[in-house]
C-alpha atoms as an extended CHARMM CRD file, in Angstrom:
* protein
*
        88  EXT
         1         1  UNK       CA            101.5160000000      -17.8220000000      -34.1290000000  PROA      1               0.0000000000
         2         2  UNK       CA             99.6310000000      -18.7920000000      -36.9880000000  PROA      2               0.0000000000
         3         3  UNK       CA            102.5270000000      -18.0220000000      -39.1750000000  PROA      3               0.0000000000
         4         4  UNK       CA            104.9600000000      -20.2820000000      -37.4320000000  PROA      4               0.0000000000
         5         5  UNK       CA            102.2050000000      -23.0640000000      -37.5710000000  PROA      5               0.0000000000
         6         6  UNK       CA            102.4010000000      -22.9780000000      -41.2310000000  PROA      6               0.0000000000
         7         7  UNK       CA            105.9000000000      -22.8940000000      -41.5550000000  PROA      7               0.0000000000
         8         8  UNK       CA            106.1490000000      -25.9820000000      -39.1710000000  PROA      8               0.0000000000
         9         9  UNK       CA            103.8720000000      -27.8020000000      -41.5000000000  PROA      9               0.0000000000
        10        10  UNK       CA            105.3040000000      -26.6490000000      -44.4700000000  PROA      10              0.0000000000
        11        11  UNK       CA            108.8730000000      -27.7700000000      -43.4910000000  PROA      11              0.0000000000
        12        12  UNK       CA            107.2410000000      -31.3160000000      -42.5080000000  PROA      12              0.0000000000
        13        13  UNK       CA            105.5260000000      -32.1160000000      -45.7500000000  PROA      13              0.0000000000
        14        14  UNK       CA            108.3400000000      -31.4030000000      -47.4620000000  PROA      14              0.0000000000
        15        15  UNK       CA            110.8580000000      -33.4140000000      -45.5530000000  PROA      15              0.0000000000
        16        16  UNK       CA            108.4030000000      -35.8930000000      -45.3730000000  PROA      16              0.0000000000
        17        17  UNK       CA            108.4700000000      -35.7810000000      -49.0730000000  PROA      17              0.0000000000
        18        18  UNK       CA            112.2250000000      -35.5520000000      -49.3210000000  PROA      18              0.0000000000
        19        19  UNK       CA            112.1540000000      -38.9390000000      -47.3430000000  PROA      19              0.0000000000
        20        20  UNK       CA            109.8070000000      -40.9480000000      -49.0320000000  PROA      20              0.0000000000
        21        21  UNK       CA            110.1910000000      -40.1420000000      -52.7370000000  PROA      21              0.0000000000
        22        22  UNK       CA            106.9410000000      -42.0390000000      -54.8730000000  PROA      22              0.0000000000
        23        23  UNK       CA            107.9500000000      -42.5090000000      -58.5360000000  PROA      23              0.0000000000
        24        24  UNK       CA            105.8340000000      -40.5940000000      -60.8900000000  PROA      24              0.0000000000
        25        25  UNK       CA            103.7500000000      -42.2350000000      -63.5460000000  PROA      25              0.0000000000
        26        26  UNK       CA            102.7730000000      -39.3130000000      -65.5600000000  PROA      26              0.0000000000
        27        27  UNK       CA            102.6370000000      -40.7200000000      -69.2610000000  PROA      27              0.0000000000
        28        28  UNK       CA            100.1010000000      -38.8590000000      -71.0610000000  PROA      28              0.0000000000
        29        29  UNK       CA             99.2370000000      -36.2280000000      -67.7990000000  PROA      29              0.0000000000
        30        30  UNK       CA            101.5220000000      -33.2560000000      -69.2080000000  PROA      30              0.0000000000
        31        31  UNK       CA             99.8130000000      -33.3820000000      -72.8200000000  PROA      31              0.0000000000
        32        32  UNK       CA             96.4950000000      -33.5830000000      -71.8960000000  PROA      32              0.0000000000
        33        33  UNK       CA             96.7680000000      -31.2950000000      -68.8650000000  PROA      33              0.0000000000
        34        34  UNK       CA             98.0330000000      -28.3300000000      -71.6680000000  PROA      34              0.0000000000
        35        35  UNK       CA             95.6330000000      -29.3270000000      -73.6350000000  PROA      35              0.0000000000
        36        36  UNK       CA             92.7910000000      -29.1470000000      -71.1430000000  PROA      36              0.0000000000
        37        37  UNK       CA             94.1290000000      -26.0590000000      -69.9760000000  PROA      37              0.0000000000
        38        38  UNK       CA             94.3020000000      -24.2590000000      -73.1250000000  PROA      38              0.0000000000
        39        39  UNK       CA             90.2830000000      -25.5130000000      -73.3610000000  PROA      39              0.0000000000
        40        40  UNK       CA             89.4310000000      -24.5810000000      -70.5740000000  PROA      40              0.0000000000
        41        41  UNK       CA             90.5640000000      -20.7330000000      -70.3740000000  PROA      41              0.0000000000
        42        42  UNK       CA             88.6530000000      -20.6060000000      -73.5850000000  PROA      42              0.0000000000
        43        43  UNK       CA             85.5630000000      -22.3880000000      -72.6300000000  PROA      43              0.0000000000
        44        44  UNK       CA             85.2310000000      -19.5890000000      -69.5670000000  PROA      44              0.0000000000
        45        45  UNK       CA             87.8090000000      -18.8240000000      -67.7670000000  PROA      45              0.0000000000
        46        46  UNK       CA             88.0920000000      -22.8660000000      -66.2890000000  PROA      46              0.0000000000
        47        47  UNK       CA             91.9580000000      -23.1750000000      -67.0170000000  PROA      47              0.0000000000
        48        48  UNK       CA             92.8080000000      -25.4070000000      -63.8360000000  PROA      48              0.0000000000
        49        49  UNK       CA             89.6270000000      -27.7130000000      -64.4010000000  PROA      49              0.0000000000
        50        50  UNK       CA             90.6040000000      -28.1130000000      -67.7050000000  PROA      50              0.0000000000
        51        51  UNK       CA             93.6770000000      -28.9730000000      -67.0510000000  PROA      51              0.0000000000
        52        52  UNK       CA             92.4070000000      -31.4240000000      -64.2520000000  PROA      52              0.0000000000
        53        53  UNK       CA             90.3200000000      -33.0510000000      -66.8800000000  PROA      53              0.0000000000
        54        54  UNK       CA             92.9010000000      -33.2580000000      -69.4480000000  PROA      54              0.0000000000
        55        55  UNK       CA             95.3480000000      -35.3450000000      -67.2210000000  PROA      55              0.0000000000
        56        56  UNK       CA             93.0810000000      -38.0160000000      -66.3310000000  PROA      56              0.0000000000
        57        57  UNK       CA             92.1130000000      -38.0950000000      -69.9670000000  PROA      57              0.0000000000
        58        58  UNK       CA             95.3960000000      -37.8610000000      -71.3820000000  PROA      58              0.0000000000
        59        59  UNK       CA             96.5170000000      -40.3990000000      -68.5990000000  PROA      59              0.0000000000
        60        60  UNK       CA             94.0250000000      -43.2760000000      -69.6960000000  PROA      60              0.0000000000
        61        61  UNK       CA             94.8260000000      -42.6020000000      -73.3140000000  PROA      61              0.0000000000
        62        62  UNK       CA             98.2430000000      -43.3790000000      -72.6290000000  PROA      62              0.0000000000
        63        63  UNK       CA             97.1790000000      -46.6720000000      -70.6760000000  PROA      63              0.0000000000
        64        64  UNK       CA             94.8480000000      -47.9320000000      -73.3300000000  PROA      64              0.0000000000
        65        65  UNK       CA             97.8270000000      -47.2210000000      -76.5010000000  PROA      65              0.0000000000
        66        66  UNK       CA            100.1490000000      -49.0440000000      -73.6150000000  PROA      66              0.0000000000
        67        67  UNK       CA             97.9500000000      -52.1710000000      -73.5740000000  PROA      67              0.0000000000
        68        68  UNK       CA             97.2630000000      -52.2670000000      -77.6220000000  PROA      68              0.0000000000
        69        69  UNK       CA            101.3110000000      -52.0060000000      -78.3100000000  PROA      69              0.0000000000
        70        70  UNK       CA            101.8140000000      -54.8300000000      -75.2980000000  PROA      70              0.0000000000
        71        71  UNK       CA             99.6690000000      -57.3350000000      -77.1420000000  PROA      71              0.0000000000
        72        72  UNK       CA             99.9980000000      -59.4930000000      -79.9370000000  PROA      72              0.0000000000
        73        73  UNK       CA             98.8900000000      -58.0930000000      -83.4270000000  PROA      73              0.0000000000
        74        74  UNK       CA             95.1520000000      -59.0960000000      -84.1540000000  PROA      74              0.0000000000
        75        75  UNK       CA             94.9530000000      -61.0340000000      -80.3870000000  PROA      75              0.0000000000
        76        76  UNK       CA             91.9570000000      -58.7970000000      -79.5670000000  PROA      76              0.0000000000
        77        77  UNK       CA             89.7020000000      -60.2840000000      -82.5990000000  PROA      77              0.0000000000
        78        78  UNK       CA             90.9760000000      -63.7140000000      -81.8050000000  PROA      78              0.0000000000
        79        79  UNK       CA             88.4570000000      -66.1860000000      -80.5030000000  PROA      79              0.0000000000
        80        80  UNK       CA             89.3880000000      -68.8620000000      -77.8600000000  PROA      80              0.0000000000
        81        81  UNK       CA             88.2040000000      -72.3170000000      -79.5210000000  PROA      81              0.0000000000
        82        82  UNK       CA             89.7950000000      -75.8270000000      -78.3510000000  PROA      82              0.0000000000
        83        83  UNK       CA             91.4750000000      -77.6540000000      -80.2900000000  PROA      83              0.0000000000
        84        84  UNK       CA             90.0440000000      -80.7480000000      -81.8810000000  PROA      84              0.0000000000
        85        85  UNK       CA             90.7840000000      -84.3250000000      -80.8180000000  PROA      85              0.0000000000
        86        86  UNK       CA             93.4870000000      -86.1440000000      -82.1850000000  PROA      86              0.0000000000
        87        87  UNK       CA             92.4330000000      -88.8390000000      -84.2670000000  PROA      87              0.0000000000
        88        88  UNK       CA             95.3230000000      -91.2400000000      -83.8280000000  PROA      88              0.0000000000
């Protein structure tokens, strides 16, 4: 019985997954989750939370060099000052 249960719900996550495919945003997640990893199964035997760690890391990385190549060269140090009256 309990067998059969998990089968059932096996089968239905999957086609529920077939169904409704989400698209993956993964930039940065695959580096930093090796690299975590590799970490982590030296810093005592914490492989998976390493890797964890290193895909959220390695994920915001990737955002942040995203947003820097996306704006305009030297736009960050840029100050916002209006522009003066014209005289004529």
């Amino acid at each position: 019985m309990k067998l059969a249960t998990i089968a059932v719900i096996t089968l239905g996550l999957i086609a529920s997954a077939v169904i409704v495919p989400a698209p993956a945003d993964a930039k940065g997640c695959l580096k930093g989750a090796f690299v975590g990893g590799v970490a982590g199964h030296y810093a005592g035997h914490h492989a998976v939370l390493g890797a964890l760690g290193g895909c959220v890391v390695g994920h915001h990385m990737a955002n942040e060099k995203a947003k820097e190549q996306a704006a305009p060269h030297g736009a960050q140090n840029a100050q916002s000052v209006a522009p003066a009256p014209n005289p004529n």
